[in-house]
PDB file of N, CA, C and O in Angstrom:
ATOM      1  N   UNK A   1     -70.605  38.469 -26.959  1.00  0.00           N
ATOM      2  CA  UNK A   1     -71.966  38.463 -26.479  1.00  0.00           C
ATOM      3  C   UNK A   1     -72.245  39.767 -25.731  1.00  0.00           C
ATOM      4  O   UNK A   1     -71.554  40.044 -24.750  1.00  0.00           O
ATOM      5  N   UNK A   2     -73.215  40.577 -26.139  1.00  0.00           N
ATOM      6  CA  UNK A   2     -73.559  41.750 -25.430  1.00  0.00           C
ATOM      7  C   UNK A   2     -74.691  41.393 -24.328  1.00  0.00           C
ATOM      8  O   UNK A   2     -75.562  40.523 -24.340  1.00  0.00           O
ATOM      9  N   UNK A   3     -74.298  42.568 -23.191  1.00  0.00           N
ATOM     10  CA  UNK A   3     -74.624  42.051 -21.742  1.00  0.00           C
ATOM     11  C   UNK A   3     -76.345  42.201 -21.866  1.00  0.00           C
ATOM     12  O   UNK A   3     -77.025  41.769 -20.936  1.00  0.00           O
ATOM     13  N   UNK A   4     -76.881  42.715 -22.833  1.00  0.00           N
ATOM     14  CA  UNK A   4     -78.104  42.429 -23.083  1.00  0.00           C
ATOM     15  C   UNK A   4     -79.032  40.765 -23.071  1.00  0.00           C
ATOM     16  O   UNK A   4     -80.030  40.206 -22.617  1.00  0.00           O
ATOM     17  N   UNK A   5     -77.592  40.527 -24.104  1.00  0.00           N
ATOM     18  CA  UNK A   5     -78.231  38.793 -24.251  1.00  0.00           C
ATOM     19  C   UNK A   5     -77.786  38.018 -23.393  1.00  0.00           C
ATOM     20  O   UNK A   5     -78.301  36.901 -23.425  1.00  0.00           O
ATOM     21  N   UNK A   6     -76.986  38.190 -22.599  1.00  0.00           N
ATOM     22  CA  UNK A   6     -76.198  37.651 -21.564  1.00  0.00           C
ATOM     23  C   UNK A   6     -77.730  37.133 -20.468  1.00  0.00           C
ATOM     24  O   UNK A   6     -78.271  36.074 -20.150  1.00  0.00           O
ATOM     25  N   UNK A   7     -77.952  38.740 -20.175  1.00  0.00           N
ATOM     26  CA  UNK A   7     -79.162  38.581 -19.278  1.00  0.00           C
ATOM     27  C   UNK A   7     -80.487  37.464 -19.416  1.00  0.00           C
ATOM     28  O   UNK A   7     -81.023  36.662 -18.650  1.00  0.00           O
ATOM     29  N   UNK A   8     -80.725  37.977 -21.119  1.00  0.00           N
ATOM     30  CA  UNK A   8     -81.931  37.355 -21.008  1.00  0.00           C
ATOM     31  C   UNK A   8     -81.642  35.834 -21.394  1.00  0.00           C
ATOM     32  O   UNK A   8     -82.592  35.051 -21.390  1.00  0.00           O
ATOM     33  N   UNK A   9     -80.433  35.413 -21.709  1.00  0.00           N
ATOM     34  CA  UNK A   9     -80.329  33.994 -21.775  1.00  0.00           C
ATOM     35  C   UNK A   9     -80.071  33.498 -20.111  1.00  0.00           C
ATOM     36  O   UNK A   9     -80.871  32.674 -19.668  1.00  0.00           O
ATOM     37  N   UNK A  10     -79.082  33.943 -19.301  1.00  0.00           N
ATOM     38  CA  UNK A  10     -79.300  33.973 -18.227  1.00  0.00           C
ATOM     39  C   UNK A  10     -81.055  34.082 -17.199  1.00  0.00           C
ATOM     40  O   UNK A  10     -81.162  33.569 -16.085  1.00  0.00           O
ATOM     41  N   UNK A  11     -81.956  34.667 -17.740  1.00  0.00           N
ATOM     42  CA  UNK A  11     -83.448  34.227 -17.469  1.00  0.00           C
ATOM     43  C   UNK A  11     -84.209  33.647 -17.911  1.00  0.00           C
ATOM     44  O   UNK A  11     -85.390  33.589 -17.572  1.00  0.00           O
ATOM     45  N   UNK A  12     -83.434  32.848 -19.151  1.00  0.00           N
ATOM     46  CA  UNK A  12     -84.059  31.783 -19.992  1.00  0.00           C
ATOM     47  C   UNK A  12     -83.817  30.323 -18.721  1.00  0.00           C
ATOM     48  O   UNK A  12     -84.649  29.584 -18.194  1.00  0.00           O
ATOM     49  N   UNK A  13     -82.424  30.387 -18.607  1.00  0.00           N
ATOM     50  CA  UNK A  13     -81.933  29.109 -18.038  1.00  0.00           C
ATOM     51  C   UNK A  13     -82.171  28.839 -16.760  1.00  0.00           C
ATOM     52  O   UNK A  13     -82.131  27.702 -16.288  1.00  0.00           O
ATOM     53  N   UNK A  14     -82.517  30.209 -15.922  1.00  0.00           N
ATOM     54  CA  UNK A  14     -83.249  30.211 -14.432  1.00  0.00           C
ATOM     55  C   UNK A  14     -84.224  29.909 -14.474  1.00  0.00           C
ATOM     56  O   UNK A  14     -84.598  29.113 -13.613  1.00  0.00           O
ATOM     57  N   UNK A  15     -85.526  30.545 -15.878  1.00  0.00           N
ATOM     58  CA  UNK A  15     -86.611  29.797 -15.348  1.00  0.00           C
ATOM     59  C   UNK A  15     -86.763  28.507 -15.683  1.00  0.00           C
ATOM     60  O   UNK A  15     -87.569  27.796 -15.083  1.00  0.00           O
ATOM     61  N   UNK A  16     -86.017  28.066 -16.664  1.00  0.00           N
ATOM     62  CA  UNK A  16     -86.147  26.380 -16.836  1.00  0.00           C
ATOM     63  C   UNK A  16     -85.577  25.955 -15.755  1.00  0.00           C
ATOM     64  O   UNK A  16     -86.432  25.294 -15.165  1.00  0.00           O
ATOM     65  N   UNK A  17     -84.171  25.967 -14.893  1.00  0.00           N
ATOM     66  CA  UNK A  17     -83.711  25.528 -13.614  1.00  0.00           C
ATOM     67  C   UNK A  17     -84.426  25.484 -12.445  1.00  0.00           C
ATOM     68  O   UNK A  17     -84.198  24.749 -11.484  1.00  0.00           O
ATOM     69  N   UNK A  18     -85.613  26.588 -12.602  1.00  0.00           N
ATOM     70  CA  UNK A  18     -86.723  27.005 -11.599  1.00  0.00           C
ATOM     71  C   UNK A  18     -87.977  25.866 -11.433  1.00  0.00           C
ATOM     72  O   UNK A  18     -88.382  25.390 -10.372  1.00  0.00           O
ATOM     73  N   UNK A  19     -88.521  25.546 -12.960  1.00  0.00           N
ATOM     74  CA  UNK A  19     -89.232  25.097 -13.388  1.00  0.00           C
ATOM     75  C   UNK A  19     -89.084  23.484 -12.826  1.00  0.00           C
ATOM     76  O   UNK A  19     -89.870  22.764 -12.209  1.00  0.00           O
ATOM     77  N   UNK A  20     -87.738  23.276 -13.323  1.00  0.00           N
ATOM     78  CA  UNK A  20     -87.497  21.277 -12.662  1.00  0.00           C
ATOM     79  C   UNK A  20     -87.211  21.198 -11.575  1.00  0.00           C
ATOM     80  O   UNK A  20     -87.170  20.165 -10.907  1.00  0.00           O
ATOM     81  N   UNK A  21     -86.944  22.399 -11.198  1.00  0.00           N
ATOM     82  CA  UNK A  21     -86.637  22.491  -8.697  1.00  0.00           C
ATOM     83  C   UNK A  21     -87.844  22.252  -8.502  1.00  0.00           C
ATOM     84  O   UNK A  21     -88.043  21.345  -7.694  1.00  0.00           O
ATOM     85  N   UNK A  22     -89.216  22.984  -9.177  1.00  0.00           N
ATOM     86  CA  UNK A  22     -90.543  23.443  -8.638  1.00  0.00           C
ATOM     87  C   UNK A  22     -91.015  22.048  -9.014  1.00  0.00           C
ATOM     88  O   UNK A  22     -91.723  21.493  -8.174  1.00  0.00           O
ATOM     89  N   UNK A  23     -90.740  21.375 -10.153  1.00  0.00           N
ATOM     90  CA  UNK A  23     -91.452  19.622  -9.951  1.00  0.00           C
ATOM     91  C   UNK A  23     -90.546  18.545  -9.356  1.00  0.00           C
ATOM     92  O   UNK A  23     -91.084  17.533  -8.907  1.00  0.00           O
ATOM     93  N   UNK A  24     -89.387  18.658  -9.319  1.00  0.00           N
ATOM     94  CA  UNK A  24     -88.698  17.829  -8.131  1.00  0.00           C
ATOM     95  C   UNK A  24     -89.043  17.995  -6.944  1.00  0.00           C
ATOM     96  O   UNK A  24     -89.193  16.935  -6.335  1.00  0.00           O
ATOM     97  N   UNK A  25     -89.278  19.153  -6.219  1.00  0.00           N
ATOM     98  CA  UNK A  25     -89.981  19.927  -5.263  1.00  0.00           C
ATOM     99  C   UNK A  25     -91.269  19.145  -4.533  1.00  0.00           C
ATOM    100  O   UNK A  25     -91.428  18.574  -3.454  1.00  0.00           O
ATOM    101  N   UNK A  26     -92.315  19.500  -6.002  1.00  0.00           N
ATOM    102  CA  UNK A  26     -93.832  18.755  -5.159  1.00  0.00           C
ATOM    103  C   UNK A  26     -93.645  17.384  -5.662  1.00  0.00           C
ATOM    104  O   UNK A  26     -94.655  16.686  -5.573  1.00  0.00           O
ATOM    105  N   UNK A  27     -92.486  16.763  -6.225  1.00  0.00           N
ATOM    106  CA  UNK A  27     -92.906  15.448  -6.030  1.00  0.00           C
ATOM    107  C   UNK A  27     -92.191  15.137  -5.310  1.00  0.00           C
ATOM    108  O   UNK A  27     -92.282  13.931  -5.085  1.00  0.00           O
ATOM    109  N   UNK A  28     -91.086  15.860  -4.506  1.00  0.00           N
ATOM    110  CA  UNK A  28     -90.244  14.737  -2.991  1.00  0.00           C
ATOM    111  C   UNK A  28     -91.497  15.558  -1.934  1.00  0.00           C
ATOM    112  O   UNK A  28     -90.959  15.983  -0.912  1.00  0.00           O
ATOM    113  N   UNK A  29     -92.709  15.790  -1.979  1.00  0.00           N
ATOM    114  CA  UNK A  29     -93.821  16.096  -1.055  1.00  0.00           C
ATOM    115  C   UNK A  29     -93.267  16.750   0.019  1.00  0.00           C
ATOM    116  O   UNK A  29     -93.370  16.413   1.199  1.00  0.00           O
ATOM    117  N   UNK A  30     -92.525  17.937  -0.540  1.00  0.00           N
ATOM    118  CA  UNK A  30     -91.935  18.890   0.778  1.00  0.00           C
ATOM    119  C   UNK A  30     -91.206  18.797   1.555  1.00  0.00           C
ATOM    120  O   UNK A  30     -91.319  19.376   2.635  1.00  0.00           O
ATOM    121  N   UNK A  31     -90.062  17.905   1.188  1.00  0.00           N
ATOM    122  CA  UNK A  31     -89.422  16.970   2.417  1.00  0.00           C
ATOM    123  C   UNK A  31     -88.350  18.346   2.397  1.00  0.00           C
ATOM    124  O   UNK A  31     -88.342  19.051   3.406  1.00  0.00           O
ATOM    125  N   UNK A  32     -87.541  18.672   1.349  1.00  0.00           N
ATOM    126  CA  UNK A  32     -86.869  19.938   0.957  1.00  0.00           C
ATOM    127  C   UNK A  32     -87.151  21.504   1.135  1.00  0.00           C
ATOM    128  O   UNK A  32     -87.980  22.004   0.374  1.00  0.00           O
ATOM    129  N   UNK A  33     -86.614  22.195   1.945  1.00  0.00           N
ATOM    130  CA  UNK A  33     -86.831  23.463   1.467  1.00  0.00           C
ATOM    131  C   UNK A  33     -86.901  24.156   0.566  1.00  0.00           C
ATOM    132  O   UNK A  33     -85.831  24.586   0.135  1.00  0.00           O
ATOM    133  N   UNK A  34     -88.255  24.601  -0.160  1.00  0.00           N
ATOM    134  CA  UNK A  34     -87.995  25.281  -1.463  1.00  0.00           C
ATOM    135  C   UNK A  34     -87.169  26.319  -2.148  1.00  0.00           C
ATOM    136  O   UNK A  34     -87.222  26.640  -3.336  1.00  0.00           O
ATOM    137  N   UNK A  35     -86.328  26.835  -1.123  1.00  0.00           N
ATOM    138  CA  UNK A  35     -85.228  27.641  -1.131  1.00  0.00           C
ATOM    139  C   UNK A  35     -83.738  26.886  -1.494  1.00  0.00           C
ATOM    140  O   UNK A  35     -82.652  27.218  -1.970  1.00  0.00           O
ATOM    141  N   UNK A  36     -84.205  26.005  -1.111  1.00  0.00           N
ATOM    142  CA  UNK A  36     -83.028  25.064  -1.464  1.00  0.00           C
ATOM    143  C   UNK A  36     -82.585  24.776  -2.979  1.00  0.00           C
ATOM    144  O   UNK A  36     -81.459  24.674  -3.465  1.00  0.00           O
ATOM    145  N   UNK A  37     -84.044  24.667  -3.644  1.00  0.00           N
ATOM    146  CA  UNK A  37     -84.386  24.856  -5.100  1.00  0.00           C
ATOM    147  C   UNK A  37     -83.753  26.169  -6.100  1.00  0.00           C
ATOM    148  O   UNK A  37     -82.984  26.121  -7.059  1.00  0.00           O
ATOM    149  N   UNK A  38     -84.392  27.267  -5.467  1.00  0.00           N
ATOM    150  CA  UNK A  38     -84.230  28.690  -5.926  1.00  0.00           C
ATOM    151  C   UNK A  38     -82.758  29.347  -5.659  1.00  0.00           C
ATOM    152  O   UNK A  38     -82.302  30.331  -6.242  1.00  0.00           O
ATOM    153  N   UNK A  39     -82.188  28.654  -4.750  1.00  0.00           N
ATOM    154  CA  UNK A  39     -80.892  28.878  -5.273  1.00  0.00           C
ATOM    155  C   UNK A  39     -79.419  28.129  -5.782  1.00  0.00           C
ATOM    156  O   UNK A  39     -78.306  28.573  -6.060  1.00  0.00           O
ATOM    157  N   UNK A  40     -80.006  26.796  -5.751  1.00  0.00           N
ATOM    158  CA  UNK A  40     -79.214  25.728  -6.877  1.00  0.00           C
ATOM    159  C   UNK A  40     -80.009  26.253  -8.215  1.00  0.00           C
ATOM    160  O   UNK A  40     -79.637  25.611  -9.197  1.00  0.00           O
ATOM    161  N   UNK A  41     -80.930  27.174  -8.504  1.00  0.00           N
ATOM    162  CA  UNK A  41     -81.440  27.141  -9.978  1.00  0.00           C
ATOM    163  C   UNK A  41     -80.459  28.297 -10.272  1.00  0.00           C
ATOM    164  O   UNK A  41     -79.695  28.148 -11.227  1.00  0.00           O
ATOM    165  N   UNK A  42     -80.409  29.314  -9.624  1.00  0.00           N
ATOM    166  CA  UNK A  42     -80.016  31.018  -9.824  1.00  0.00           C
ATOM    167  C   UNK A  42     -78.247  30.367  -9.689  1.00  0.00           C
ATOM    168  O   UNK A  42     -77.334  31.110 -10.049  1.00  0.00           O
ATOM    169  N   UNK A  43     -77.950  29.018  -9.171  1.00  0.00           N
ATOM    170  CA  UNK A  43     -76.211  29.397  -9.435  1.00  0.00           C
ATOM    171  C   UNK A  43     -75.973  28.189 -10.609  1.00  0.00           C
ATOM    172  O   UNK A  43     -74.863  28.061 -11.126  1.00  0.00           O
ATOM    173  N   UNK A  44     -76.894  27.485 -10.911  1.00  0.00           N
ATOM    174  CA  UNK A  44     -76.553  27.074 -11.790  1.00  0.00           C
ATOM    175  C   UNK A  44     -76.825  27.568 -13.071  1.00  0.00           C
ATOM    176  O   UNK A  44     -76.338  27.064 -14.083  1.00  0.00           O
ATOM    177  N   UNK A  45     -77.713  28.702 -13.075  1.00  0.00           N
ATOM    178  CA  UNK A  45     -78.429  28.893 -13.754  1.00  0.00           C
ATOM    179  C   UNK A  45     -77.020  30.445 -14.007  1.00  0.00           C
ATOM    180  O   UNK A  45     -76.865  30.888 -15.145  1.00  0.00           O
ATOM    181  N   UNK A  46     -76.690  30.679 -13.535  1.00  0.00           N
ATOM    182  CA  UNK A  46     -75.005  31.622 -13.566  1.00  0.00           C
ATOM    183  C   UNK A  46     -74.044  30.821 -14.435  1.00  0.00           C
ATOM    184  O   UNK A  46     -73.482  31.161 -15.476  1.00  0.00           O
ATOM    185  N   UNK A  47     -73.996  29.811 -13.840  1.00  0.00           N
ATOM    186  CA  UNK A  47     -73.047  28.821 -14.552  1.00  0.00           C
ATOM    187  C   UNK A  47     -73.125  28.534 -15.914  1.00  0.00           C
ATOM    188  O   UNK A  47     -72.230  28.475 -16.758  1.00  0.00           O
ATOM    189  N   UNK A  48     -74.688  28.315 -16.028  1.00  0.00           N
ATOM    190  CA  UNK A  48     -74.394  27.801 -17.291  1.00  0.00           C
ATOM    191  C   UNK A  48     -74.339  28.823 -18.441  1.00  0.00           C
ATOM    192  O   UNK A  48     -73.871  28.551 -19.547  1.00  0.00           O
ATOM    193  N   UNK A  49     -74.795  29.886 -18.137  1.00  0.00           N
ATOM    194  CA  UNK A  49     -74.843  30.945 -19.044  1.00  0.00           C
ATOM    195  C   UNK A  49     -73.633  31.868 -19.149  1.00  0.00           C
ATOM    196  O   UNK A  49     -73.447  32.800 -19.931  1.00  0.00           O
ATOM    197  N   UNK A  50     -72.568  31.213 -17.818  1.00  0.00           N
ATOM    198  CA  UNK A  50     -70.909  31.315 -18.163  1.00  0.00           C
ATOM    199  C   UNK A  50     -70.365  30.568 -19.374  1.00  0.00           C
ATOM    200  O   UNK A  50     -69.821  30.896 -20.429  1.00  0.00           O
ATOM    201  N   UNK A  51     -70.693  29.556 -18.853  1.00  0.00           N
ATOM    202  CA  UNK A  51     -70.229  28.304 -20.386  1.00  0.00           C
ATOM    203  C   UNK A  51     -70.960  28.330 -21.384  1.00  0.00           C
ATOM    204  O   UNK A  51     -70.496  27.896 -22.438  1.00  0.00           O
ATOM    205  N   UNK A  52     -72.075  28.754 -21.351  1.00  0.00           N
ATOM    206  CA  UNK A  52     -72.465  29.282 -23.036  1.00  0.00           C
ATOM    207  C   UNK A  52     -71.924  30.724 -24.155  1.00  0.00           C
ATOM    208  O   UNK A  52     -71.835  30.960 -25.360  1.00  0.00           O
ATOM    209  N   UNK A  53     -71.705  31.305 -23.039  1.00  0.00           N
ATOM    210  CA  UNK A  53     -70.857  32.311 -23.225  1.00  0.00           C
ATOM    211  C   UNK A  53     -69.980  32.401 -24.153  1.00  0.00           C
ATOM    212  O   UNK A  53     -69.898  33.045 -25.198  1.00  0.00           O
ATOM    213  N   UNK A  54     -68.883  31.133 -23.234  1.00  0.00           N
ATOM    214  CA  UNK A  54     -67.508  30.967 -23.464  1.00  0.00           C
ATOM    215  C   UNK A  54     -67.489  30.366 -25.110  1.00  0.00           C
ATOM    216  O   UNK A  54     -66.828  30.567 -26.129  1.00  0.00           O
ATOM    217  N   UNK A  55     -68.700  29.467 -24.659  1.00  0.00           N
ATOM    218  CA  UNK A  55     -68.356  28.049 -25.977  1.00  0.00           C
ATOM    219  C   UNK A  55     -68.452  28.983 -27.414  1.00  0.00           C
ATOM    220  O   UNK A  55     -67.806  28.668 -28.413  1.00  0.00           O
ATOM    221  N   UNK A  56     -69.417  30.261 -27.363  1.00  0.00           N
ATOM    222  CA  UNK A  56     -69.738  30.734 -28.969  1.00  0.00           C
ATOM    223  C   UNK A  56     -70.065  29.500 -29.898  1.00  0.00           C
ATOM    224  O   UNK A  56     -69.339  29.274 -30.866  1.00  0.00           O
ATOM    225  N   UNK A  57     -71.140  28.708 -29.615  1.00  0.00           N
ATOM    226  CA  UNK A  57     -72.072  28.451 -30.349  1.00  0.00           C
ATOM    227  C   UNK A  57     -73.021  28.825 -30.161  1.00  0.00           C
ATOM    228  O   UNK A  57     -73.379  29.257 -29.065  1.00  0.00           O
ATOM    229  N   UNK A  58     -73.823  28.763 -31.336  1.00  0.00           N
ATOM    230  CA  UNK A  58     -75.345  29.170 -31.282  1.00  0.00           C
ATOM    231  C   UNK A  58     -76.515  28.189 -31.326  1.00  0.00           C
ATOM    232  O   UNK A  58     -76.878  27.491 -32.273  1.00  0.00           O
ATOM    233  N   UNK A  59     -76.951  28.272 -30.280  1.00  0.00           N
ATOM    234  CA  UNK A  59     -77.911  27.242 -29.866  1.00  0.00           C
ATOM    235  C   UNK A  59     -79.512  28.088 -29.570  1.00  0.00           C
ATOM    236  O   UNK A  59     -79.613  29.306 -29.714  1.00  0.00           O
ATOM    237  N   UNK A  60     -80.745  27.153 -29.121  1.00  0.00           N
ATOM    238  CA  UNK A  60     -81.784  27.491 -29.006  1.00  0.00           C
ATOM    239  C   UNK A  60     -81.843  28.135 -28.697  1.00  0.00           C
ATOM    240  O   UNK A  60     -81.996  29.067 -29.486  1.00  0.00           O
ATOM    241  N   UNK A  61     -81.799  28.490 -27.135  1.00  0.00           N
ATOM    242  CA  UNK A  61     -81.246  29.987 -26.397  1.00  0.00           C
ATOM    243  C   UNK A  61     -80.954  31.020 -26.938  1.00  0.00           C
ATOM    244  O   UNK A  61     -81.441  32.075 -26.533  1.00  0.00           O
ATOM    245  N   UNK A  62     -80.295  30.991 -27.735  1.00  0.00           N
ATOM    246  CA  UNK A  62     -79.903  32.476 -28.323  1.00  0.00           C
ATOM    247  C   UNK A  62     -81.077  32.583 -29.173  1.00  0.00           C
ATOM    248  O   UNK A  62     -81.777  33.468 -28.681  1.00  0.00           O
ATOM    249  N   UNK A  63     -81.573  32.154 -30.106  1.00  0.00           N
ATOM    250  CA  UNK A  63     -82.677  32.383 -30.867  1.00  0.00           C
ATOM    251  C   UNK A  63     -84.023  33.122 -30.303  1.00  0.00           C
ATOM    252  O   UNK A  63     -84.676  34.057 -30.766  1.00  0.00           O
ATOM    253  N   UNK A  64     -84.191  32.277 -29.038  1.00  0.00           N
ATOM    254  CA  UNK A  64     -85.166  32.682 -28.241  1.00  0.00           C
ATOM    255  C   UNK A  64     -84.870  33.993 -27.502  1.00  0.00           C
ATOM    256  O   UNK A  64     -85.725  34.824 -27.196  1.00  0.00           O
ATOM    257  N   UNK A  65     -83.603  34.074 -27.261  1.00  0.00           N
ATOM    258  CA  UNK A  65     -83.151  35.804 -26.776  1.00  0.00           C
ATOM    259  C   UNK A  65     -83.404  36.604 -27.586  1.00  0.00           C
ATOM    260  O   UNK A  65     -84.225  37.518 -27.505  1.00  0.00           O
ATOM    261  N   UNK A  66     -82.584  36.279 -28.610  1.00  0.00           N
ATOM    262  CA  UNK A  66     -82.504  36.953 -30.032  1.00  0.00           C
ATOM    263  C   UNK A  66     -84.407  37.545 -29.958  1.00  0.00           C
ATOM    264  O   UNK A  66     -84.676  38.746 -30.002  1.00  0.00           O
ATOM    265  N   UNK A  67     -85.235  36.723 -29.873  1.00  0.00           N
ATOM    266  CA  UNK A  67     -87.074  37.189 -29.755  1.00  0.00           C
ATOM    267  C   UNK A  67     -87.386  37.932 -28.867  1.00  0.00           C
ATOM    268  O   UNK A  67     -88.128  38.905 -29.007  1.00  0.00           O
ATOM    269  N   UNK A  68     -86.878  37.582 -27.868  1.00  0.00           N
ATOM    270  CA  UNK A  68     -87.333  38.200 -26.482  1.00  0.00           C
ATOM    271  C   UNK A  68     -86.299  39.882 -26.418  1.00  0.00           C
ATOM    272  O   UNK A  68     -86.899  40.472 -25.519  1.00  0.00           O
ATOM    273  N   UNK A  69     -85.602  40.467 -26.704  1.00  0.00           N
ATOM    274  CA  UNK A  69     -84.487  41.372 -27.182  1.00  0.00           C
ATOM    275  C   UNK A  69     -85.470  42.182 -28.057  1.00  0.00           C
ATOM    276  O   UNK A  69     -85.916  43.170 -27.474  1.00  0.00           O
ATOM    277  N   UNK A  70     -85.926  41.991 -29.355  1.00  0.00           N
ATOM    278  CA  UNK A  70     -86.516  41.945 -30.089  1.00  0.00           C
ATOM    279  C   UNK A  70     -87.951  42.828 -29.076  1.00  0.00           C
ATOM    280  O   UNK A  70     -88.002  44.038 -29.292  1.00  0.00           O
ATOM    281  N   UNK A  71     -88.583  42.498 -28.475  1.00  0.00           N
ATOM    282  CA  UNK A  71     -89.824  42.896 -28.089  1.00  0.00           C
ATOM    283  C   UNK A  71     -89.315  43.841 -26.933  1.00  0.00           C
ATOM    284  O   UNK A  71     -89.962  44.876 -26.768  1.00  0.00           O
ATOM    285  N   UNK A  72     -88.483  43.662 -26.305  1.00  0.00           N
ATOM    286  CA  UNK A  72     -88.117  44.436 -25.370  1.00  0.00           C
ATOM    287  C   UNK A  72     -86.926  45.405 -26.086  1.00  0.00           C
ATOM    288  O   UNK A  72     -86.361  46.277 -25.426  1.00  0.00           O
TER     289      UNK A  72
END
């Protein structure tokens, strides 16, 4: 995997990790720090794009890199 796609699958999986903090978020009505969110998203969001890495399959993610690579 070149550190190109690394990245942008790695900002695929943050903003979806971002995305379900930000509605778990306004629906526990603020009881949480939203920081609390933004960085369980950014280490899981490390994680998982370790173990996708590793596994070498090709899944959605890559396709969608594979596009986003592509324009950039």
């Amino acid at each position: 995997m070149k550190l190109k796609h690394k990245v942008v699958a790695f900002t695929l999986y943050f903003i979806l990790f971002l995305a379900l903090g930000a509605m778990v978020d306004y629906y526990a009505y603020d009881i949480l720090n939203p920081w609390v969110f933004i960085v369980l998203s950014f280490v899981a969001a490390l994680w998982v794009t370790n173990v996708h890495a590793k596994s070498r399959q090709k899944s959605r993610v890559d396709e969608l890199a594979e596009e986003i690579e592509e324009v950039l």
